[in-house]
C-alpha positions in Angstrom: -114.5 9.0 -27.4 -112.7 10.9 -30.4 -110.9 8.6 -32.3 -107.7 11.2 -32.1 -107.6 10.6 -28.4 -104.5 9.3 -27.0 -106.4 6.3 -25.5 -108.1 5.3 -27.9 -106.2 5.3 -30.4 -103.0 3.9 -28.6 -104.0 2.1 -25.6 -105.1 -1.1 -27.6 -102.5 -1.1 -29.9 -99.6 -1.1 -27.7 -98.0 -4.2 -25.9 -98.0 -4.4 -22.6 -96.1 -2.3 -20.4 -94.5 -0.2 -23.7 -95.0 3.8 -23.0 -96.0 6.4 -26.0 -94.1 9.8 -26.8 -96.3 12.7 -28.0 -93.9 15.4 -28.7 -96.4 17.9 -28.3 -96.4 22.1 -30.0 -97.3 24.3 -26.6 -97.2 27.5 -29.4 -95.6 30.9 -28.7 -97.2 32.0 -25.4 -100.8 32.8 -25.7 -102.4 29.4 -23.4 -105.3 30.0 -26.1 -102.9 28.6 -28.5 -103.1 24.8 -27.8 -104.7 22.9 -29.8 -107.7 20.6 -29.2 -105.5 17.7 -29.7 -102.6 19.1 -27.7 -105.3 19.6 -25.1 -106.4 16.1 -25.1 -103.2 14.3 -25.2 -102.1 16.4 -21.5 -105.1 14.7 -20.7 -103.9 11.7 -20.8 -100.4 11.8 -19.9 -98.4 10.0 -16.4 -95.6 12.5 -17.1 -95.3 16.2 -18.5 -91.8 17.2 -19.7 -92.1 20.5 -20.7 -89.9 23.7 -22.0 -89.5 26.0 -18.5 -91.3 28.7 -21.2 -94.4 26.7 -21.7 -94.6 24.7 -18.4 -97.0 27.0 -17.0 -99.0 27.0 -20.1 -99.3 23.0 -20.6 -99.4 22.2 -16.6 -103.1 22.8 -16.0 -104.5 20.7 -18.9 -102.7 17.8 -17.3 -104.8 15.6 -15.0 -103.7 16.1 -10.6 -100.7 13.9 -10.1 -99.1 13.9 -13.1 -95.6 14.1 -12.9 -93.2 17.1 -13.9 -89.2 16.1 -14.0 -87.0 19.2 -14.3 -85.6 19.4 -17.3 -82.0 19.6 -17.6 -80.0 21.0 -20.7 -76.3 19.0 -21.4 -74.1 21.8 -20.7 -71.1 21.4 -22.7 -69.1 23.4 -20.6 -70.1 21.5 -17.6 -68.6 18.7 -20.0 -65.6 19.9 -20.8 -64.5 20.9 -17.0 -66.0 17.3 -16.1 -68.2 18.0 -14.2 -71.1 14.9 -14.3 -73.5 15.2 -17.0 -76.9 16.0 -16.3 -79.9 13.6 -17.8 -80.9 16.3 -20.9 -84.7 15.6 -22.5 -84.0 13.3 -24.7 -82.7 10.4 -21.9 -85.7 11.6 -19.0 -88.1 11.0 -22.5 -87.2 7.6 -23.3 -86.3 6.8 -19.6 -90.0 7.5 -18.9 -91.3 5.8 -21.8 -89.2 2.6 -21.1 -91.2 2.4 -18.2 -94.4 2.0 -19.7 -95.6 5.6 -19.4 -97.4 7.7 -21.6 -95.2 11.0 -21.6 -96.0 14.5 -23.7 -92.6 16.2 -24.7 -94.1 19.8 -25.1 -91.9 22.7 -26.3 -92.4 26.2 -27.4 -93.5 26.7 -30.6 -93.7 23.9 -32.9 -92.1 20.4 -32.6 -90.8 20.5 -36.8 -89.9 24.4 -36.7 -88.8 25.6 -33.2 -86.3 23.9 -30.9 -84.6 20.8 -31.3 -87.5 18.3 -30.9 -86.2 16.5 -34.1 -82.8 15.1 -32.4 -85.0 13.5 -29.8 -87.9 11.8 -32.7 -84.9 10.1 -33.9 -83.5 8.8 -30.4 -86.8 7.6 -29.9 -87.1 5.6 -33.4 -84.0 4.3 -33.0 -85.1 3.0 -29.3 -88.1 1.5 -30.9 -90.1 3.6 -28.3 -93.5 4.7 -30.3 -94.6 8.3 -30.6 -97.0 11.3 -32.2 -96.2 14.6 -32.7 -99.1 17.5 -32.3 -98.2 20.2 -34.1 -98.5 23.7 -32.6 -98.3 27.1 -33.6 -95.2 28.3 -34.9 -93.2 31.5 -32.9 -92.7 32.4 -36.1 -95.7 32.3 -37.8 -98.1 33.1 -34.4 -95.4 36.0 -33.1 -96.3 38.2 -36.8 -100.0 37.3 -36.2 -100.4 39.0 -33.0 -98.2 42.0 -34.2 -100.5 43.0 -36.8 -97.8 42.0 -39.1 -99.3 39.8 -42.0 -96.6 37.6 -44.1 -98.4 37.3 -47.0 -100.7 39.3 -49.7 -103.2 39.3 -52.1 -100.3 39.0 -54.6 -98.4 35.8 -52.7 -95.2 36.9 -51.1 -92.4 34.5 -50.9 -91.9 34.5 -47.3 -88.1 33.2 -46.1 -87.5 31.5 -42.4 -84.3 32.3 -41.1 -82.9 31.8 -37.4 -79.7 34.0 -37.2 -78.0 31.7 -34.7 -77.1 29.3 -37.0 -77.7 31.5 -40.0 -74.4 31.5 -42.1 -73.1 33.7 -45.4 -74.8 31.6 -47.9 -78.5 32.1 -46.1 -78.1 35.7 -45.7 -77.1 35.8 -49.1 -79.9 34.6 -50.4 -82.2 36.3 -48.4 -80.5 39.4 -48.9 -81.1 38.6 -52.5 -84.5 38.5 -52.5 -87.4 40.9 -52.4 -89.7 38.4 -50.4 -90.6 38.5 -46.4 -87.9 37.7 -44.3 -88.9 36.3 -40.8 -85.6 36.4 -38.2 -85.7 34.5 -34.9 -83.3 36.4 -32.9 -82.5 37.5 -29.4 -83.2 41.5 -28.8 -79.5 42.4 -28.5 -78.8 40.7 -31.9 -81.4 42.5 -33.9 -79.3 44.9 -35.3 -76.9 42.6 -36.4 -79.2 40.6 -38.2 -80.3 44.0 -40.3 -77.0 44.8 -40.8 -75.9 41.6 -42.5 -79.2 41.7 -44.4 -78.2 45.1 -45.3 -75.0 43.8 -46.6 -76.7 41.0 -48.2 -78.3 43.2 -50.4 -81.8 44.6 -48.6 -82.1 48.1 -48.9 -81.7 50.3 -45.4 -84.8 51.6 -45.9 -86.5 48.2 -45.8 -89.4 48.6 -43.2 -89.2 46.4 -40.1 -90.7 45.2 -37.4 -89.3 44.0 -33.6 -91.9 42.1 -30.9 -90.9 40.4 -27.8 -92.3 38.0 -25.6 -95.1 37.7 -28.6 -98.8 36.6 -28.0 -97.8 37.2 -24.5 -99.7 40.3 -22.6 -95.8 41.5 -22.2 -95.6 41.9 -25.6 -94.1 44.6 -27.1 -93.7 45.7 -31.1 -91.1 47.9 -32.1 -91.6 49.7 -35.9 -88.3 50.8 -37.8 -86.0 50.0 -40.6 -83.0 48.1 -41.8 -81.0 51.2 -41.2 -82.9 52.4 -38.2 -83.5 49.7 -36.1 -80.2 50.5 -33.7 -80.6 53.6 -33.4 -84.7 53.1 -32.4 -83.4 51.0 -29.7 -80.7 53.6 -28.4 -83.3 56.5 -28.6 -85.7 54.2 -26.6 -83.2 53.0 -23.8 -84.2 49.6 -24.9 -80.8 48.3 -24.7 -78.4 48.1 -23.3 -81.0 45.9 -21.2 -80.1 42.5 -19.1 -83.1 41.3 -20.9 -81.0 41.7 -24.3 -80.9 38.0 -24.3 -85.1 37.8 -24.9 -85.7 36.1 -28.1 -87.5 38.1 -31.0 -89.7 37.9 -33.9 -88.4 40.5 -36.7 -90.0 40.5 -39.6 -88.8 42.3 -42.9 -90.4 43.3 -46.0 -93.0 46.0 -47.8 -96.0 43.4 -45.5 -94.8 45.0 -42.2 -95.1 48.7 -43.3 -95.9 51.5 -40.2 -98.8 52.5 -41.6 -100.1 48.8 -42.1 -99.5 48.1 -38.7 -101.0 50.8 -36.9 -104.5 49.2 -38.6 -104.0 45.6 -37.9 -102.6 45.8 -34.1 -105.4 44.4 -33.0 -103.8 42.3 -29.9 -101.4 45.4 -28.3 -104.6 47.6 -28.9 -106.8 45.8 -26.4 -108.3 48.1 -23.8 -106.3 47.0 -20.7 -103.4 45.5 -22.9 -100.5 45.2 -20.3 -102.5 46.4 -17.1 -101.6 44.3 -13.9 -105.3 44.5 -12.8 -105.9 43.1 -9.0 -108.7 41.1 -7.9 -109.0 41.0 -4.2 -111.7 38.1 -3.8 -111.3 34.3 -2.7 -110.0 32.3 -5.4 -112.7 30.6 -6.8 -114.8 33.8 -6.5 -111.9 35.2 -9.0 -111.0 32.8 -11.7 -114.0 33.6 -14.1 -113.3 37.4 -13.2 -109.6 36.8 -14.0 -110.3 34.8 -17.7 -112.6 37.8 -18.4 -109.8 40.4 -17.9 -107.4 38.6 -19.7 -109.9 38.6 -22.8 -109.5 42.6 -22.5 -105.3 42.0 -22.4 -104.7 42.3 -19.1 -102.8 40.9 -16.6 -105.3 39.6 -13.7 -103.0 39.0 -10.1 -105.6 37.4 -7.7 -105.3 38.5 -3.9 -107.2 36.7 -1.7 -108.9 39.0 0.9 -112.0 36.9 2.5 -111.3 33.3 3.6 -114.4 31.4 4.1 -114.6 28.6 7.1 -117.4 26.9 8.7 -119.5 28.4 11.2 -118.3 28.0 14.5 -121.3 26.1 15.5 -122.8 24.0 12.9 -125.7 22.3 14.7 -128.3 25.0 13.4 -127.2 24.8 9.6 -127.4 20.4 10.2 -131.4 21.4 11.4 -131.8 23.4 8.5 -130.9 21.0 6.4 -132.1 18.3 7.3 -135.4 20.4 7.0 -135.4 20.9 3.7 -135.6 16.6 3.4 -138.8 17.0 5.6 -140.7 19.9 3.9 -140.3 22.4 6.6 -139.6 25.4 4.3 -141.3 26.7 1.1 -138.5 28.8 0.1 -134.2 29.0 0.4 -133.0 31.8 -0.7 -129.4 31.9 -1.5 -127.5 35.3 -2.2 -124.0 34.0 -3.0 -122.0 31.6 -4.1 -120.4 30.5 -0.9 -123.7 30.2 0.2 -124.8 27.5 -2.5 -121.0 25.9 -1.5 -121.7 25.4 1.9 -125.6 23.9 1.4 -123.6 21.8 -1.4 -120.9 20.0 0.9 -123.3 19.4 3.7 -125.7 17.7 1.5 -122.9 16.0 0.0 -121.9 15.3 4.4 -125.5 13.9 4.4 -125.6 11.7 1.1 -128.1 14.4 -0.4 -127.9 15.4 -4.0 -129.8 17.9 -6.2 -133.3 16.0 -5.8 -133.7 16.9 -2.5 -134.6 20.7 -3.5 -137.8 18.9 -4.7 -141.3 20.8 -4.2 -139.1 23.6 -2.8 -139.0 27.0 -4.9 -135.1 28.1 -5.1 -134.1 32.0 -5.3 -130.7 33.6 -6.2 -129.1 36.9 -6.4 -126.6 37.3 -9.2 -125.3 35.6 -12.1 -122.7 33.6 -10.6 -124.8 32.3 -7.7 -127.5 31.1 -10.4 -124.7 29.3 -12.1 -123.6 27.6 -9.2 -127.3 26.4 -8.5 -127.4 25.1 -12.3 -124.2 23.4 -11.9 -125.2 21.4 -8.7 -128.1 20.7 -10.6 -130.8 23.0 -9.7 -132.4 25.6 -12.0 -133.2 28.8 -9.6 -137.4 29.9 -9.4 -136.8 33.5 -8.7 -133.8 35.1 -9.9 -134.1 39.8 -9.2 -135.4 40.9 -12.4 -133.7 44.2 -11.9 -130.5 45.1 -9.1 -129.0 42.0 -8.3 -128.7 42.0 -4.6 -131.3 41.7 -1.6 -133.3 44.5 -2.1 -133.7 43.7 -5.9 -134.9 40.1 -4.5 -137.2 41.7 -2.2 -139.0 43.7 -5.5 -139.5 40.7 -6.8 -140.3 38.3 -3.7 -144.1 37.2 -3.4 -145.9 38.0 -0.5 -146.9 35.2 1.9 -150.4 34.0 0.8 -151.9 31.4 3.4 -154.1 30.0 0.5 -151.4 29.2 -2.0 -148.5 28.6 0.1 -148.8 25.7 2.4 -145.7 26.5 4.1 -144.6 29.6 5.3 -140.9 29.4 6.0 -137.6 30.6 4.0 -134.5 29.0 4.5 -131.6 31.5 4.4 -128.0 30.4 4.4 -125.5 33.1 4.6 -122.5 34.6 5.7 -121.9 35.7 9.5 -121.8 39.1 8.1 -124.7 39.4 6.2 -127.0 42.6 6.4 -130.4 42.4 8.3 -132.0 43.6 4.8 -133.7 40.5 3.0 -134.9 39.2 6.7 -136.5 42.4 7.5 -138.4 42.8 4.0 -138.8 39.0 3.6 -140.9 39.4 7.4 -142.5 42.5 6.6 -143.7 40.2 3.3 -145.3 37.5 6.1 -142.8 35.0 5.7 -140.7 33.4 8.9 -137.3 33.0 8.4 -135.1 30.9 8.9 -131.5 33.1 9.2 -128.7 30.6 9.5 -125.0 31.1 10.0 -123.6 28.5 6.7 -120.4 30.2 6.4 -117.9 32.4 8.0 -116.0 35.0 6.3 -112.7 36.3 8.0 -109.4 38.4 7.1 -107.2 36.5 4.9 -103.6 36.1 5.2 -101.4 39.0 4.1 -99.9 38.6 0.5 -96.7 37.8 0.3 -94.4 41.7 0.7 -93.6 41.6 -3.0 -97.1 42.0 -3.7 -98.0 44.5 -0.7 -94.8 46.9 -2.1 -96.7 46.6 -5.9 -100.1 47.6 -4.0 -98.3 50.5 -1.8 -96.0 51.6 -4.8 -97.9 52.2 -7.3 -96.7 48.6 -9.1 -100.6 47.7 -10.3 -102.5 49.8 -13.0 -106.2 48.9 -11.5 -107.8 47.3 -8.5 -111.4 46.1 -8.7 -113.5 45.9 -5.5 -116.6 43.8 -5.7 -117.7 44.6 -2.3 -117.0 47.1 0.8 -115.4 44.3 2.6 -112.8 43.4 0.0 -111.9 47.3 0.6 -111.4 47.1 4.4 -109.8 43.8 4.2 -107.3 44.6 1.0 -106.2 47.9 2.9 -105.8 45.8 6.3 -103.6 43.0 5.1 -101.6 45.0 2.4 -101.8 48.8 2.8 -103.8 51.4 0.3 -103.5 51.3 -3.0 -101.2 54.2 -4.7 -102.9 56.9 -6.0 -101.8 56.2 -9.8 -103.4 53.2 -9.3 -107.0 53.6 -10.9 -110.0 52.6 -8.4 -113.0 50.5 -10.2 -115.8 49.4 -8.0 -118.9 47.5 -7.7 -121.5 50.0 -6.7 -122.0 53.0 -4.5 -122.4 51.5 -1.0 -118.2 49.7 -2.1 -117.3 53.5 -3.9 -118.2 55.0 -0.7 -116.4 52.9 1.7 -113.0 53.5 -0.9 -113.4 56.4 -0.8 -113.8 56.5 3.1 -110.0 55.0 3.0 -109.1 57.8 1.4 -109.1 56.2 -2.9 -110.1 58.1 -5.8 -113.1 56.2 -7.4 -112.2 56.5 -11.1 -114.9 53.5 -12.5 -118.2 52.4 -11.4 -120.1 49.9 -12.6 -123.5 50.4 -14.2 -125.0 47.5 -12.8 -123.9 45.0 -9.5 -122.3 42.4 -11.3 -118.5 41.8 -11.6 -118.5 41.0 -15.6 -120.1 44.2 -15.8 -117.6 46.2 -13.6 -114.8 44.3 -15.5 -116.4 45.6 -18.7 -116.6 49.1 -17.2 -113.0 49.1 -16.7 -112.1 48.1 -20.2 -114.3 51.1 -21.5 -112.6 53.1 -19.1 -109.2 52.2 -20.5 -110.0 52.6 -24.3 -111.1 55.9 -23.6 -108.0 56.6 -21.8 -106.3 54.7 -24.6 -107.9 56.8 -27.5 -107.5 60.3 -25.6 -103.3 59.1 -25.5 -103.9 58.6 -29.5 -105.9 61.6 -30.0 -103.7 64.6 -28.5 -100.4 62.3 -30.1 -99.4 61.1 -26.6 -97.9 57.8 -26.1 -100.2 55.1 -25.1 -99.0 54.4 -21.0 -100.3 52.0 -18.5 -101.6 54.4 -14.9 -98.3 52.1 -13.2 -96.0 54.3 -15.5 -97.3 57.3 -14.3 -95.6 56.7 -11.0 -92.3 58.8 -10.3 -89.2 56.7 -10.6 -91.3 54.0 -13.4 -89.7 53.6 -16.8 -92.0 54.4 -19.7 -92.4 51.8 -22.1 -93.3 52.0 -25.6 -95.6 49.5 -27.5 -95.0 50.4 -30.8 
């Protein structure tokens, strides 16, 4: 165990019953922020209290069961018209701890430069409760970053923090004064107040600036202006008046953040499918690594379950099966999904079976993620299609049955209820006998919740990607066709034809049957249309904002 982790280096040290503070940094946005050590002390923590901003991004590297209090601001206007107080973090901290549990404070940004996490070290030293702090990346340091907006040179800027809410004459004096990089945490509504008493602090109008929101978030957007400019930017842009006025900002100020500068080191707003709500019609755990994936490409991934999978309806012929492989009655099992693998998995796990009862038994898969599955339960596949990964590419690839060298000539073949007759025709026509068992049942899923079936119908996503002609029919059977600004990315031609039988454009098809791949066609697809936008002087757009009635957003 590391010697920074929480338990080891608290859990003998402290008495008894005493709890442990980390007041933990959760950084900007970006969940690729944490650190290592931030990561490790969720680990290990009985309760999470955590800024509403960054909840989502600290909740899953907790452990199940953790617990999550609400936290609840003092509102001092509550106060004044005495109304009762609310507990505020600082009380459901040390109440937690008093109890003897090991609670992570997290907030946005860093403990020592963003919020208030100071006020509540100190309650908890003068408690005598003990605590850590893990710092985190800055707002104002991470925010720049991903703007393509660097602080410092080659000749070592002086770079000034400043947070106009509590900014008074004497700090925008100074900063006015001087020639350095200004960085201003401000709300969007306030940002031309900020230039204007820099402005009259000294800083000339023409002073370049830059504006980002919800920074090292995929809603991020930059704004590029001057002192003098910056209002009338945001007037020209309808970006306010806005109820989202109140969103804070990063705005930096200084020679570093020059236009020209920036349109080279924008490297996070210039992703392929920056800002594109992609959807991913599959069963959750079919979608996660295809959702991480997009998300590397800067989009938005909003997974839709089509297919639920349930046990067969009768499970007496996949318990023979089974309990055939213990007893050597197959050569061969072929599996051609994941589900497939899942299902095998939880019956041997029924039976008390692990891994070593694959032994003397040669183990196919089609596709990456089913060969991964096999791996992770412990068994390294035989025969994996060296070309198209699907049943016909297994067949090219699949031995013919040779009485001399194969003492058995049986294949086990879990799969779905659905399932094409393909791979038990060629595997007969081959020699072999096969076994063709029902493991798993794939049905309809529910019907997303109307929010997300008015986004499908209305034009609201910039991509679906279908990864099989089922997730088609079943997507446009529980929540409508998709609108035709939406763009259409599919798996291969048997899925494009069957979209295109529901009446969709096909606008990306992937090279190869594999979801990474058709995820990678899609981000090609959308730095070409990305680089065509920059080419003829266009503003870059997402396809949703193409949609009559959608409000055109710029990103720089």
């Amino acid at each position: 165990m590391s010697p920074t982790s929480p338990n080891a280096s608290h859990a003998s040290s402290l008495p008894f019953g005493q709890g442990h503070v980390t007041f933990l940094g959760a950084g900007p946005g970006d969940p690729g922020l944490l650190t290592l050590r931030a990561v490790d002390a969720l680990a290990g923590a009985d309760v999470l209290i955590a800024e509403p901003d960054v909840l989502e991004v600290v909740r899953g590297h907790a452990r199940a069961g953790v617990s999550t209090p609400e936290l609840t601001v003092v509102d001092k206007a509550s106060t004044t018209a005495d109304v009762p107080v609310l507990r505020d973090a600082a009380n459901l901290v040390m109440e937690a701890a008093r109890g003897g549990k090991r609670v992570v404070r997290a907030v946005t940004g860093d403990p020592g430069l963003d919020g208030d996490a100071g006020a509540e070290m100190l309650a908890c030293a003068a408690a005598g409760i003990p605590f850590e702090v893990v710092p985190g990346v800055a707002a104002a340091v991470g925010v720049p970053a991903y703007a393509g907006v660097p602080l410092r040179d080659a000749q070592g800027t002086d770079v000034r923090f400043v947070d106009a809410r509590t900014a008074d004459d004497r700090c925008w004096t100074e900063v006015g004064a001087s020639d350095g990089t200004v960085v201003v945490s401000t709300s969007l509504d306030s940002v031309a107040a900020a230039a204007g008493e820099l402005v009259a602090a000294g800083r000339k109008p023409d002073t370049p600036l830059t504006v980002t929101v919800a920074g090292t978030t995929t809603r991020q957007r930059t704004w590029t202006a001057t002192l003098g400019t910056i209002a009338q930017v945001f007037k020209q842009g309808k970006v306010l008046p806005s109820p989202d006025g109140h969103q804070p900002v990063i705005a930096v100020v200084g020679e570093r953040c020059a236009p020209a500068q920036r349109d080279q080191l924008a490297w996070f707003e210039s992703k392929p499918l920056f800002g594109w709500k992609v959807l991913v019609p599959r069963t959750k755990e079919q979608a996660a690594s295809l959702s991480d994936q997009l998300r590397s490409y800067g989009a938005v991934p909003h997974e839709v379950p089509t297919i639920a999978v349930e046990p067969p309806r009768t499970p007496q012929q996949m318990e023979r099966a089974v309990k055939g492989l213990v007893t050597g009655r197959y050569e061969w099992i072929a599996f051609t999904s994941v589900n497939a693998v899942k299902a095998v998995r939880e019956k041997f796990e029924e039976y008390g079976l692990d891994a070593r009862a694959f032994a003397g038994i040669k183990v196919a898969a089609v596709g990456e993620q089913t060969a991964k599955a096999l791996i992770d339960f412990g068994v390294k596949p035989d025969l994996v299609p060296s070309g198209e990964q699907s049943a016909a590419g297994l067949l090219e690839d699949w031995p013919p049955y040779d009485p001399v060298f194969d003492p058995i000539d049986r294949v086990f073949l879990p799969r779905a209820d659905i399932a094409t007759e393909t791979l038990v025709a060629g595997l007969i026509e081959l020699g072999w006998e096969v076994d063709d068992v029902t493991a798993y049942r794939t049905v309809r899923a529910s019907p997303p919740p109307a929010e997300t079936r008015e986004a499908i119908k209305g034009g609201g996503f910039d991509a679906v990607l279908f990864t099989s002609s089922s997730t088609v029919r079943n997507l446009v059977g529980i929540a409508g066709k998709p609108h035709n600004v939406t763009v259409i990315a599919c798996i291969g031609p048997a899925t494009a034809k069957t979209a295109e039988e529901h009446g969709l454009r096909v606008d990306v098809l992937s090279p190869e049957p594999s979801v990474h791949k058709l995820a990678e066609a899609l981000a090609d697809f959308g730095l070409r249309r990305r680089e065509a936008a920059l080419e003829a002087g266009d503003p870059v757009t997402r396809p949703s904002e193409r949609r009559p009635g959608a409000r055109r957003r710029r990103t720089t």
